[in-house]
MIROZA-253482 format. One record per residue (C-alpha): residue in three letters; z, x, y. Coordinates in Angstrom, 1 decimal, padded with zeros to 4 digits. Each point is the difference from the previous one (the first is absolute). Layout:
BEGIN
PT   residu       pz       px       py
PT      ala        Z        X        Y
...
// end
This chain:
BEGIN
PT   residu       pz       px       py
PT      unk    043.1    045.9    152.7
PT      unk   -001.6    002.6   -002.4
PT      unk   -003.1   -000.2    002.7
PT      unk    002.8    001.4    001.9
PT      unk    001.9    002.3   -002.4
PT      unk   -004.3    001.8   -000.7
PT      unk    000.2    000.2    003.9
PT      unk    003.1    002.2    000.6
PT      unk   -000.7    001.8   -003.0
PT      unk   -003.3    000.7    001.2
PT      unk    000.9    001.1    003.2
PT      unk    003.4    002.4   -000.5
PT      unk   -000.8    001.6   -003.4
PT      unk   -003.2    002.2    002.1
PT      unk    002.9    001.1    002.2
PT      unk    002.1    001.3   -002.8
PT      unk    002.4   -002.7   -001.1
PT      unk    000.8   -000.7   -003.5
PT      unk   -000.1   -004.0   -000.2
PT      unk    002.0   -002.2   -002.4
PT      unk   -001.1   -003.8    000.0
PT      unk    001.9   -002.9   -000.9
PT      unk   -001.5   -003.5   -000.7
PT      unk    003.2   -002.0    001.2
PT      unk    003.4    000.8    001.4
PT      unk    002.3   -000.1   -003.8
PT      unk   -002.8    003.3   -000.8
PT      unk    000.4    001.2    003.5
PT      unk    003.5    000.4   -000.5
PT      unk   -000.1    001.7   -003.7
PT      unk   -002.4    002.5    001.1
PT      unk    002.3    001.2    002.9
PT      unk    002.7   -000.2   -002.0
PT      unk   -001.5    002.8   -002.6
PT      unk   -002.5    001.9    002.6
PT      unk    002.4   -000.3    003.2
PT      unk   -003.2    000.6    002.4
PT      unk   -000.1    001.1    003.7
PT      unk   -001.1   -003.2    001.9
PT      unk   -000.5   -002.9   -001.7
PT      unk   -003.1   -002.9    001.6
PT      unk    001.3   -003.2   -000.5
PT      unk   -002.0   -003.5    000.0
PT      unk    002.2   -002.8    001.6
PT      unk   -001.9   -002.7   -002.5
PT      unk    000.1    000.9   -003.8
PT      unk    000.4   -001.9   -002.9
PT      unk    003.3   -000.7   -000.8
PT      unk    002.7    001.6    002.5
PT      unk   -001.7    000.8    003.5
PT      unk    000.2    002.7    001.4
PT      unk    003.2   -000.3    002.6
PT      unk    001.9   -000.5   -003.3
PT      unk   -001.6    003.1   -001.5
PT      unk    001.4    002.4    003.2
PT      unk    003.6   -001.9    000.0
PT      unk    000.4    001.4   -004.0
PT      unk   -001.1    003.0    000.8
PT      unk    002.2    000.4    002.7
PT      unk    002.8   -001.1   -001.9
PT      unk   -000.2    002.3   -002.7
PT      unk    001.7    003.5    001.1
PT      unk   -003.6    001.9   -001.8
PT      unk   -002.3   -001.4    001.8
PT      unk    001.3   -001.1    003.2
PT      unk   -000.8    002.9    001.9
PT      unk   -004.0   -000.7   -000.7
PT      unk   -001.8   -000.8    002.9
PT      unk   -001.8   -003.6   -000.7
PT      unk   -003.6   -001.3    002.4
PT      unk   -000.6   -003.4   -000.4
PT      unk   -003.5   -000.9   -000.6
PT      unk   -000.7   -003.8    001.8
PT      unk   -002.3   -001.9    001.6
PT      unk    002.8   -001.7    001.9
PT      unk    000.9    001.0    003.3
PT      unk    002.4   -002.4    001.1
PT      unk    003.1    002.0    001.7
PT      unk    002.6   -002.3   -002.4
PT      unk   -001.6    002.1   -003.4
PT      unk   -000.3    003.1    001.8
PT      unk    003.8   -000.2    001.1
PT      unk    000.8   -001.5   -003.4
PT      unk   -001.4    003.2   -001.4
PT      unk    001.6    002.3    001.7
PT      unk    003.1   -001.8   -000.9
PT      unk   -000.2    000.4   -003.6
PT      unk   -000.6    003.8    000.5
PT      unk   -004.6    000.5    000.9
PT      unk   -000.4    003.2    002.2
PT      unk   -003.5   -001.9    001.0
PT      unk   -003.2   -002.0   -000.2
PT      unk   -003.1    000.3   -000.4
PT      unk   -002.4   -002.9    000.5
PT      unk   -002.7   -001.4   -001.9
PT      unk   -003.0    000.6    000.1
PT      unk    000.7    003.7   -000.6
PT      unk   -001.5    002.9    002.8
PT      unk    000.0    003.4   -002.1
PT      unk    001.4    002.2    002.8
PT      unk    002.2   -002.0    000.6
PT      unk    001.9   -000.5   -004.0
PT      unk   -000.4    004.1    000.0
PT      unk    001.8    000.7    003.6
PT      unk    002.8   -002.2   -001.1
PT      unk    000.3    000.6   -003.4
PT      unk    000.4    004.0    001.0
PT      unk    002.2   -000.8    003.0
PT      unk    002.8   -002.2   -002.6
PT      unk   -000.4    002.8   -002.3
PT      unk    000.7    002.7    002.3
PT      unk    003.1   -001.8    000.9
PT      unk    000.7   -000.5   -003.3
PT      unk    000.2    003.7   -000.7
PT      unk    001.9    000.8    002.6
PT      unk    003.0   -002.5   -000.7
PT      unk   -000.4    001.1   -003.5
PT      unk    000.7    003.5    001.5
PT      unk    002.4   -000.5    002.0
PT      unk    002.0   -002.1   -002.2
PT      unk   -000.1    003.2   -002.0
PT      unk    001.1    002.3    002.6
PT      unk    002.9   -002.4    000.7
PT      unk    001.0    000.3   -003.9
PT      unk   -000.6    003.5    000.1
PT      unk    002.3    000.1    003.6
PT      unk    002.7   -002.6   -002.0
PT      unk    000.3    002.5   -002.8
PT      unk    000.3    003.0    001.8
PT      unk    002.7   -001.5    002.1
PT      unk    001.7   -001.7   -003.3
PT      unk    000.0    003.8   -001.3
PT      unk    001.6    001.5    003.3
PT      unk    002.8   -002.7    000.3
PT      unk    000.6    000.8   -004.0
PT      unk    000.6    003.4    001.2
PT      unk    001.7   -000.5    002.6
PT      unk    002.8   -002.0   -001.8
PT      unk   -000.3    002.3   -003.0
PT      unk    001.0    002.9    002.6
PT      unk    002.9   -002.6    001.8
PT      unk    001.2   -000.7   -003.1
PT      unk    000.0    003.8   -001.3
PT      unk    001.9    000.8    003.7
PT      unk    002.5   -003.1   -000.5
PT      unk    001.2    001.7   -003.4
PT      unk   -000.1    003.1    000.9
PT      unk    002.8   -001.1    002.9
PT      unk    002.1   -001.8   -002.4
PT      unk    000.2    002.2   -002.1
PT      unk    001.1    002.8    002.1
PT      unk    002.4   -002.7    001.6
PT      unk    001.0   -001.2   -003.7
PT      unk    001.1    004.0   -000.8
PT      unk    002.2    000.1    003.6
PT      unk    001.5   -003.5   -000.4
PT      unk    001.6   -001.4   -002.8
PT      unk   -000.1   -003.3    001.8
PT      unk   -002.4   -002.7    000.8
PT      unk    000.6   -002.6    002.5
PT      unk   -003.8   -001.2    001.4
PT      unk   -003.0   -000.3   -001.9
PT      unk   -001.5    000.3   -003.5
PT      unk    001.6    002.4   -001.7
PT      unk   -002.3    002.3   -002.2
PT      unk    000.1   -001.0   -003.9
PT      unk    001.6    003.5   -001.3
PT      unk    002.6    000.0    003.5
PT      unk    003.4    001.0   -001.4
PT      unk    001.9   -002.5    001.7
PT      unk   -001.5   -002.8   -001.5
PT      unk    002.7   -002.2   -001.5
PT      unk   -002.0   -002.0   -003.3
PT      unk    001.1   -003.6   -000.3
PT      unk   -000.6   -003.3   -002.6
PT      unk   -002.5   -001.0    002.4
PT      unk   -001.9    003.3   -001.0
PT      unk   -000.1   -000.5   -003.6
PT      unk   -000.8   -004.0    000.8
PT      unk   -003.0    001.0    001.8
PT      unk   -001.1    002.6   -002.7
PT      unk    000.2   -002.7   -002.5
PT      unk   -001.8   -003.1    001.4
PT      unk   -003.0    002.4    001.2
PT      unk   -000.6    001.4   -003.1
PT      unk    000.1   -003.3   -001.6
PT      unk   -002.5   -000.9    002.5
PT      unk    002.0   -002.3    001.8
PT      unk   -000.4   -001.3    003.4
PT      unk    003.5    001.9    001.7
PT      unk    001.2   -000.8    003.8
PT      unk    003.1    001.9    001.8
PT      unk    000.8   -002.3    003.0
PT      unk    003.2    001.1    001.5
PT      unk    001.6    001.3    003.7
PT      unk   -001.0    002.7    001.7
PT      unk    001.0    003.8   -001.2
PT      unk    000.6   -000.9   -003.2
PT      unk   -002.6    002.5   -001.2
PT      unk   -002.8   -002.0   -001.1
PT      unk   -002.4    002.2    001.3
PT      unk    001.5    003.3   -002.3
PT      unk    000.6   -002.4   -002.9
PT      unk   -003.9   -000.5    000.2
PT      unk   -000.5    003.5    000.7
PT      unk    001.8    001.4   -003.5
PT      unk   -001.2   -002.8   -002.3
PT      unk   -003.8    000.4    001.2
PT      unk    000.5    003.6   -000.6
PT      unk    001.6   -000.5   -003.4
PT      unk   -002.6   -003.0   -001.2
PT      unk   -003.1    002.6    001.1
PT      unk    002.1    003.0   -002.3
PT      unk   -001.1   -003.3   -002.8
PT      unk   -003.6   -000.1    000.6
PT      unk    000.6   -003.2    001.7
PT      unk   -002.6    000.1    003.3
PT      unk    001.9   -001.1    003.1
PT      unk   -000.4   -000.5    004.0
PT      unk    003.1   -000.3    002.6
PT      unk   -001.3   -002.2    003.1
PT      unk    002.3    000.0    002.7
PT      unk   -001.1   -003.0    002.2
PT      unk    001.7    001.8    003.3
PT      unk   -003.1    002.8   -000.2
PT      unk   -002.2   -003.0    000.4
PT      unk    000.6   -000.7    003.4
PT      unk    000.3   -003.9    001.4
PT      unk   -002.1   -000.3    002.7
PT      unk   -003.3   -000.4   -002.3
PT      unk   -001.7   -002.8   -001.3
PT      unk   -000.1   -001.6   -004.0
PT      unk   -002.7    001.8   -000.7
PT      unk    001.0    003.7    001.2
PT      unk    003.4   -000.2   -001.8
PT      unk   -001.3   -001.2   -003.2
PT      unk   -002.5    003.4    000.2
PT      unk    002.9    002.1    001.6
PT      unk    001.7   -001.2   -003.7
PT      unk   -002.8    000.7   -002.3
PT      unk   -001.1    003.1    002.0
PT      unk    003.8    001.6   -001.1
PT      unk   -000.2   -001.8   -003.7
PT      unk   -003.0    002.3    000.6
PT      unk    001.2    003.3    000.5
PT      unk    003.0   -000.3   -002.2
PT      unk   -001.9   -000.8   -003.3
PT      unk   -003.1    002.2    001.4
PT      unk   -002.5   -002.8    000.3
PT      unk   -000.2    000.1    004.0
PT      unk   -004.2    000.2   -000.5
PT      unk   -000.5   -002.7   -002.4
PT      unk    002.8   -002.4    002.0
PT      unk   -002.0    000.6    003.0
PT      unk   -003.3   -000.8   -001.5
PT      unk    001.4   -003.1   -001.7
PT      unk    001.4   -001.2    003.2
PT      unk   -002.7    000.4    002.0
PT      unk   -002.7   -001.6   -002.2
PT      unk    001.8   -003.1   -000.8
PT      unk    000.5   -001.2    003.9
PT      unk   -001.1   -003.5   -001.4
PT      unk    003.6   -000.2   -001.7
PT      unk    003.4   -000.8    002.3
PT      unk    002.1    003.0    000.3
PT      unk    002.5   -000.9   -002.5
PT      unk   -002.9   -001.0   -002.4
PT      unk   -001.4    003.2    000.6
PT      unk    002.9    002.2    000.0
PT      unk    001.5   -001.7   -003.8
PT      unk   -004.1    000.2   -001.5
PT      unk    000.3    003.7    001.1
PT      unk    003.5    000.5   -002.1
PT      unk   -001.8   -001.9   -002.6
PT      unk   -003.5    001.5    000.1
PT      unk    000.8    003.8    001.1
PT      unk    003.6    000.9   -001.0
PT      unk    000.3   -002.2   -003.5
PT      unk   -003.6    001.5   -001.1
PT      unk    000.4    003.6    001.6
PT      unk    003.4    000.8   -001.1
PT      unk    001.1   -001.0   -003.9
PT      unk    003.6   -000.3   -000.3
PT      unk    002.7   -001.6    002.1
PT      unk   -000.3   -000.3    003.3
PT      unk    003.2   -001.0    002.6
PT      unk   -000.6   -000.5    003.8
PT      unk    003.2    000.8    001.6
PT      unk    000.1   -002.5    003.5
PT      unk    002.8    001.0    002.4
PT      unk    001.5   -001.4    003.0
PT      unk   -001.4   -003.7   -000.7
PT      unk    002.5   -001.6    002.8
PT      unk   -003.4    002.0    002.5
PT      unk   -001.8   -002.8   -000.4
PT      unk    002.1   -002.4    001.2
PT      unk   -001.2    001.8    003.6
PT      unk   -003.6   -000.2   -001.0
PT      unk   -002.3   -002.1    002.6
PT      unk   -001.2   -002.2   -003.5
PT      unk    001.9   -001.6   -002.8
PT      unk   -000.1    002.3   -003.2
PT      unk    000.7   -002.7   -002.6
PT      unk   -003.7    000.1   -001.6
PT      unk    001.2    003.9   -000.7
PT      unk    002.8   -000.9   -002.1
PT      unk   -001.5   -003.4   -001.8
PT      unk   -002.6    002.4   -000.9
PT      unk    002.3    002.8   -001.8
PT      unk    001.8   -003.2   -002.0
PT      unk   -004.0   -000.6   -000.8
PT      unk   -000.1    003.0   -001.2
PT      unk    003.4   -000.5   -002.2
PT      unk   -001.7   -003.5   -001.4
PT      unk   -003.4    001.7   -000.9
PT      unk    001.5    002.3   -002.8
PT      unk   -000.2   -003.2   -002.3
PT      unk   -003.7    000.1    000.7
PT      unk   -001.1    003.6    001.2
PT      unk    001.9    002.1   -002.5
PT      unk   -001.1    002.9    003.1
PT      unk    003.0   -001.4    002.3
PT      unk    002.3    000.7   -003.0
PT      unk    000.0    003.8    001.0
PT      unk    000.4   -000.8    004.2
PT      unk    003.5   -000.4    001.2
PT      unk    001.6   -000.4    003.4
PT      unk    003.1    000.8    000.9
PT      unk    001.0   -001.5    004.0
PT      unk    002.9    001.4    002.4
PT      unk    001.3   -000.8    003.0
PT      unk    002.2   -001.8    001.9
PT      unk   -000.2   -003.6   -001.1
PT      unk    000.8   -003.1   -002.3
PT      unk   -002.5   -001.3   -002.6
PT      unk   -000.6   -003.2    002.2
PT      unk   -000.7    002.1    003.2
PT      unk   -003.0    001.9   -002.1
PT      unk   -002.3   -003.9    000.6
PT      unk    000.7   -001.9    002.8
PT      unk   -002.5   -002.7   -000.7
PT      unk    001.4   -002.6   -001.5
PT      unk   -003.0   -001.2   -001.4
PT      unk   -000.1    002.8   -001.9
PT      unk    002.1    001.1   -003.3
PT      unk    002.6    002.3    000.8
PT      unk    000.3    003.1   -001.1
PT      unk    001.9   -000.3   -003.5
PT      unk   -001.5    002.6   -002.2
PT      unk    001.1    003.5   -001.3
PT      unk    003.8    001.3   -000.5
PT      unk    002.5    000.8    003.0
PT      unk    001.2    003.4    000.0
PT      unk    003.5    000.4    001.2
PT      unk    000.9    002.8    002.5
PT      unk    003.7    000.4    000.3
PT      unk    001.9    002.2    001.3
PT      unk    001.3    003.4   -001.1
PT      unk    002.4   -000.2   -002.5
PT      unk    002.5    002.8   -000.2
PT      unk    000.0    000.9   -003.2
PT      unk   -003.9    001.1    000.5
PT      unk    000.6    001.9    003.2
PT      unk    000.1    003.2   -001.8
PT      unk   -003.1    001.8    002.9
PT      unk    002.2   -001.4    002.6
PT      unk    002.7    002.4   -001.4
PT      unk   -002.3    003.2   -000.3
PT      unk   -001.1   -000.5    003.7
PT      unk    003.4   -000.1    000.8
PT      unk    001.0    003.0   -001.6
PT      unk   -003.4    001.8    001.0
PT      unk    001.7   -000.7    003.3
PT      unk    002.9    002.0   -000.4
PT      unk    002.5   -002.3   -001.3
PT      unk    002.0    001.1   -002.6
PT      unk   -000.5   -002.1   -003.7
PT      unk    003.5   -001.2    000.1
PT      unk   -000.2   -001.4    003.1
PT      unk   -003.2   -002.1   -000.3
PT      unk    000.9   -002.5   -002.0
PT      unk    002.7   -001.2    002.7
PT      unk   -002.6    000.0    002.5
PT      unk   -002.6   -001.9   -001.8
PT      unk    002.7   -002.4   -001.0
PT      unk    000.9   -000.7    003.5
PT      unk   -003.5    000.0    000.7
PT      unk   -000.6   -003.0   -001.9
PT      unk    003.1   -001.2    001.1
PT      unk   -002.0   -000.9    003.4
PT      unk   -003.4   -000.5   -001.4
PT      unk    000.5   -001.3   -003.6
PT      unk   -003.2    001.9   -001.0
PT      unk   -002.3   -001.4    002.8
PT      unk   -002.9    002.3   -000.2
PT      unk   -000.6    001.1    003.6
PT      unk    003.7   -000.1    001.1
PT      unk    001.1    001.8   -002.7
PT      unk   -002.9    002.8    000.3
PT      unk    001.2    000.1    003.7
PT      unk    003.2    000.6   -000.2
PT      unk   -000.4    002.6   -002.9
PT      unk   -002.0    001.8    002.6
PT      unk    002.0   -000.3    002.5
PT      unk    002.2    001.9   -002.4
PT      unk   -002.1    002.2   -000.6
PT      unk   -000.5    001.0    003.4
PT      unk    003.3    000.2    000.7
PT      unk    000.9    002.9   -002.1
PT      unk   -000.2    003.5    001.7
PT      unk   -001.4    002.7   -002.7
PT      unk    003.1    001.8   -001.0
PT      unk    002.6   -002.5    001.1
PT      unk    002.3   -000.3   -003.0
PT      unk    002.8   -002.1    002.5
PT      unk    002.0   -002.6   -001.9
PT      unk   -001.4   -003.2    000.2
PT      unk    001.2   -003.6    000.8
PT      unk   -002.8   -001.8   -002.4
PT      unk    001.3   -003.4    001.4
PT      unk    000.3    000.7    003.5
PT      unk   -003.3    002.4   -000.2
PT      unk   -002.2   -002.6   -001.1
PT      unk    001.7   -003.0    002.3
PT      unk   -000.3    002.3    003.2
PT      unk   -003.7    000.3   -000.9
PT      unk   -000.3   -003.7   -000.9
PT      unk    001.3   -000.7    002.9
PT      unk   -002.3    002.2    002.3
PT      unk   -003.3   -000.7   -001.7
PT      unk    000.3   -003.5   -000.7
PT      unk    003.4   -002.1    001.4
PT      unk    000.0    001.8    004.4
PT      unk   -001.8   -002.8    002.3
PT      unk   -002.8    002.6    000.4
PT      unk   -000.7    000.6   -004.0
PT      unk    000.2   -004.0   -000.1
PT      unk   -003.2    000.0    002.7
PT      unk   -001.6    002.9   -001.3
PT      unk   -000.6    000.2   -003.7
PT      unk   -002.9   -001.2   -001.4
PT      unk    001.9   -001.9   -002.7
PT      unk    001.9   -001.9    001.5
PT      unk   -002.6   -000.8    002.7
PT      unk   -002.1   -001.2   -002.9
PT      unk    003.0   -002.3   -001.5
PT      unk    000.6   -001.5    003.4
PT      unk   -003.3   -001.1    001.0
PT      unk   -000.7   -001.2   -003.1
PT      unk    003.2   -002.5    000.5
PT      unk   -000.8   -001.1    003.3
PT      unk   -003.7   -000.1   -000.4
PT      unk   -000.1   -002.0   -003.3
PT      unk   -002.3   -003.1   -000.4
PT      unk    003.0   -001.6   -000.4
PT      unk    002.1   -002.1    001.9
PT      unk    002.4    002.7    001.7
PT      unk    003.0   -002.3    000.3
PT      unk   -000.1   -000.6   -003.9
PT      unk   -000.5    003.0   -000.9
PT      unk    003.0    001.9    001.7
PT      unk    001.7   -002.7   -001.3
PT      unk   -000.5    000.8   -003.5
PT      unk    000.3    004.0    000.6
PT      unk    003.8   -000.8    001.7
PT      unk    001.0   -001.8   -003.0
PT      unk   -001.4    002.3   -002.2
PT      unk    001.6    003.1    002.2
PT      unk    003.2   -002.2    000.2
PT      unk   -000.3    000.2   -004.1
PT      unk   -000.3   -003.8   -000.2
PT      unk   -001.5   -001.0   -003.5
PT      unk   -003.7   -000.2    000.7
PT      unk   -002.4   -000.4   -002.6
PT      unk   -003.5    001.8   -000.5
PT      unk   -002.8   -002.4    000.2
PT      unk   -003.8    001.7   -000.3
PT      unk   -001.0   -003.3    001.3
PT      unk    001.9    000.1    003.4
PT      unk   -002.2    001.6    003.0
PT      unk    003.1    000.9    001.7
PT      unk    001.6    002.1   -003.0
PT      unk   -003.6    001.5   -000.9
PT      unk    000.1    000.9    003.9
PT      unk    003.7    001.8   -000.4
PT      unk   -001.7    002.3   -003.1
PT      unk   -002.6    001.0    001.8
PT      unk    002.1    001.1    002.7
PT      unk    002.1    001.9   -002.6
PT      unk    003.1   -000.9    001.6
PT      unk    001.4   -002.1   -003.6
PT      unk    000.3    001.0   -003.4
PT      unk    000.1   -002.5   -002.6
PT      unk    002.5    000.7   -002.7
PT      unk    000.6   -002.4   -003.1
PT      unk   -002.0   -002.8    001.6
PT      unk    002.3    000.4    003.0
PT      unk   -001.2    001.6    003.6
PT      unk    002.3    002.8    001.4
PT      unk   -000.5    002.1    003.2
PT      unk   -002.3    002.8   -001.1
PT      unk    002.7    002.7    000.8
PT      unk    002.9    001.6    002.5
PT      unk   -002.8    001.5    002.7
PT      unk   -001.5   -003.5    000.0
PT      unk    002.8   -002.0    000.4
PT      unk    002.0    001.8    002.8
PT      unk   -003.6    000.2    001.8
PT      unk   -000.8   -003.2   -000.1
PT      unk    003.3   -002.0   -000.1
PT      unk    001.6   -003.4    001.2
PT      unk    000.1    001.8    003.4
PT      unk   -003.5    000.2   -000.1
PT      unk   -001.3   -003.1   -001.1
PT      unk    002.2   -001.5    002.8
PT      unk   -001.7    002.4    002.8
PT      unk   -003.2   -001.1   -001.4
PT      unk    000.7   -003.7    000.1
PT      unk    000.9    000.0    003.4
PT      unk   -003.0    002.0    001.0
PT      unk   -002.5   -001.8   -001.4
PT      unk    001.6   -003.5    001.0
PT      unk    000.8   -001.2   -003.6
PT      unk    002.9   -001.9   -001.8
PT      unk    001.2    000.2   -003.6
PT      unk   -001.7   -002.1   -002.5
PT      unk    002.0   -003.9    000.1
PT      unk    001.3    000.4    003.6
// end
């Protein structure tokens, strides 16, 4: 073997090659480890490990893989040559060595060699570039997005789709405002899972602007911008590449993802929180996730994502790092929905943030947009009290019909006005008419949610026409058919009791209809 070793030394270093020689394959593997050469010439028989066992460490190790390896061998048999190439050899060269030929291929792998090495770069170099122009791109979307609500948010003093912008003047503050503000900067785990258009999305919006106003450095993820038609491994970039731009680590998220390939994706996106965020950014961090019930349409399960942020909730007792990360989750789910698995722990960490609705006394901007609309002072509170006569504070309803207020006063009309009848007529129009019942977007939502619960249907109209029929029904966060009636936001639960949520709901969806849908879909009350 050093016969061997004097040979190939002999014959490349008058060509120009700077040789490094290793007695066995242990040495080998130090010296490419600290020199990381070209083209390495490996033996197949060494002392110690051989040479196939050599090329499958190097391959496995993200520094050196890329190397091109020639076994050296006397043996020709096709099962070693194919084994070799298995375990990652580019070639062979047989013994006893011809000079030409150990220089033709030694140049040819090294040529090749160089040019993966520069195209690898030019595809980093491509992979930034295009990182920097999506950046852009979203900085300018963003900058055009707030640019239209604002000038929307200075012409209407209503807000009834969307996320409303943190400083809008209609915002009505709640508990659940001061809630979240506390648990994040306590550093606690938070989650907001409630019915649509309850204004999740704007409650995120105003404490992620208030907790960066702290110091505190935070990213909103809205899983709905992902897409769903993707694989794991695109949405868990599509997640780091926004954790990216928000905290203004896009580069170094990039980097990290794409030289640790060896790790899963959800390995590799929580070691990039860990690695990147934790050591770029001192402070506290809070990663904002919205929409969660999107990956219940996802074409893989999503449980490995949320076992890993309760990880990240167990490792503070070890990793004093994780003490300053903090999630906070939203969307339209229950706790037990978040992991499916059973063989995994549910989700059971973090404090539950309560989103109810408006209360009244607190709807002090709902007041100034009225009166920006031309209603006299005197005459507002009669038509917010009627207001929440119908909608007993229910975000979107109530922002609806306020509008619909709004719009229905003519600059310069001073004309008595009716508050009672004003606001029914209205009610009645926008929400109660068979076309308002098939057209708005709320009560779509509410309905489809009923009759396109996981549930059994039968049971669970039976326990929304007792509840609607103000039969004593108890709350139970254990019952999938109650946790079901929540999310649909059609109950309210009051004193450990559940109530219909208010007026709109239950003359839209009364005994009348439950009966209609019973006999269209073929089903009989629960006990018949």
């Amino acid at each position: 073997m050093a016969e061997n070793r004097e040979v190939l030394t002999q014959t490349l270093e008058p060509a120009g090659y700077k040789i490094s020689a290793a007695p066995d394959g242990e040495i080998a593997l130090k010296i490419v480890s600290k020199s990381a050469p070209d083209l390495i010439l490996c033996d197949l028989l060494m002392p110690g490990i051989n040479g196939f066992e050599v090329c499958r460490r190097l391959k496995a190790n993200e520094e050196t893989a890329s190397i091109p390896v020639i076994f050296i061998t006397a043996n020709s048999e096709m099962e070693s040559v194919l084994h070799g190439f298995e375990v990652g050899a580019v070639d062979f060269i047989s013994k006893p060595f011809k000079t030409q030929e150990v220089l033709v291929r030694a140049e040819t792998h090294l040529k090749v060699h160089r040019m993966s090495r520069e195209l690898a770069k030019q595809n980093r170099e491509l992979t930034e570039l295009n990182a920097k122009l999506r950046a852009e791109m979203s900085r300018r979307q963003q900058a055009e997005q707030s640019l239209a609500v604002a000038v929307e948010g200075q012409h209407d003093p209503f807000h009834t789709s969307g996320t409303l912008r943190h400083d809008a003047h209609c915002y009505v503050e709640r508990e659940a405002d001061r809630d979240l503000m506390d648990g994040l900067l306590k550093g606690e785990f938070c989650y907001v899972l409630t019915s649509r258009q309850m204004g999740k999305s704007s409650l995120m919006a105003r404490a992620a602007n208030r907790l960066g106003q702290q110091g505190v450095h935070v990213a909103t993820i809205d899983l709905t911008a992902l897409g769903q038609n993707l694989t794991l491994e695109q949405w868990y970039d599509g997640l780091l590449s926004r954790i990216g731009r928000r905290l203004g680590l896009e580069d170094e998220l990039d980097d990290y993802w794409l030289r640790h390939t060896r790790l899963n994706p959800v390995q590799r996106f929580f070691s990039a929180i860990r690695e990147i965020v934790l050591e770029k950014r001192d402070g506290s961090v809070v990663l904002f996730v919205d929409e969660l019930d999107v990956v219940r349409s996802l074409p893989f399960s999503t449980d490995e994502f949320f076992g890993a942020i309760r990880e990240c909730y167990n490792r503070r007792t070890e990793d004093d790092a994780f003490n300053r990360l903090t999630f906070c989750l939203l969307g339209v789910a229950t706790p037990s929905e978040l992991m499916t698995d059973s063989r995994m722990t549910p989700f059971n960490i973090g404090r539950r943030v309560q989103l109810e609705d408006f209360r009244f006394d607190d709807s002090k901007p709902l007041r100034r947009g009225l009166e920006q609309a031309g209603f006299e002072s005197s005459q507002t509170e009669a038509l917010l009290e009627r207001v929440f006569h119908w909608t007993l504070g229910h975000p979107y309803l109530t922002q609806r019909l306020c509008r619909a207020l709004a719009d229905s006063r003519k600059p310069g009309d001073g004309s008595p006005l009716d508050p009672v009848g004003h606001v029914d007529e209205l009610c009645q129009r926008i929400f109660l008419s068979p076309r308002a019942v098939e057209r708005d977007d709320n009560l779509i939502f509410v309905r489809e949610r009923l009759l396109r619960s996981a549930v059994e249907i039968e049971e669970l109209l039976g326990v929304y026409e007792k509840i609607a029929a103000s039969e004593p029904v108890t709350d139970d966060e254990e019952n999938p058919v109650i946790n079901q009636l929540h999310l649909s936001g059609i109950i309210r639960c009051e004193n450990g009791r559940l109530h219909s949520r208010n007026r709109i709901y239950e003359t839209v969806f009364n005994r009348e209809w439950i009966e209609t849908k019973r006999v269209q879909m073929g089903l009989r009350r629960v006990g018949e």
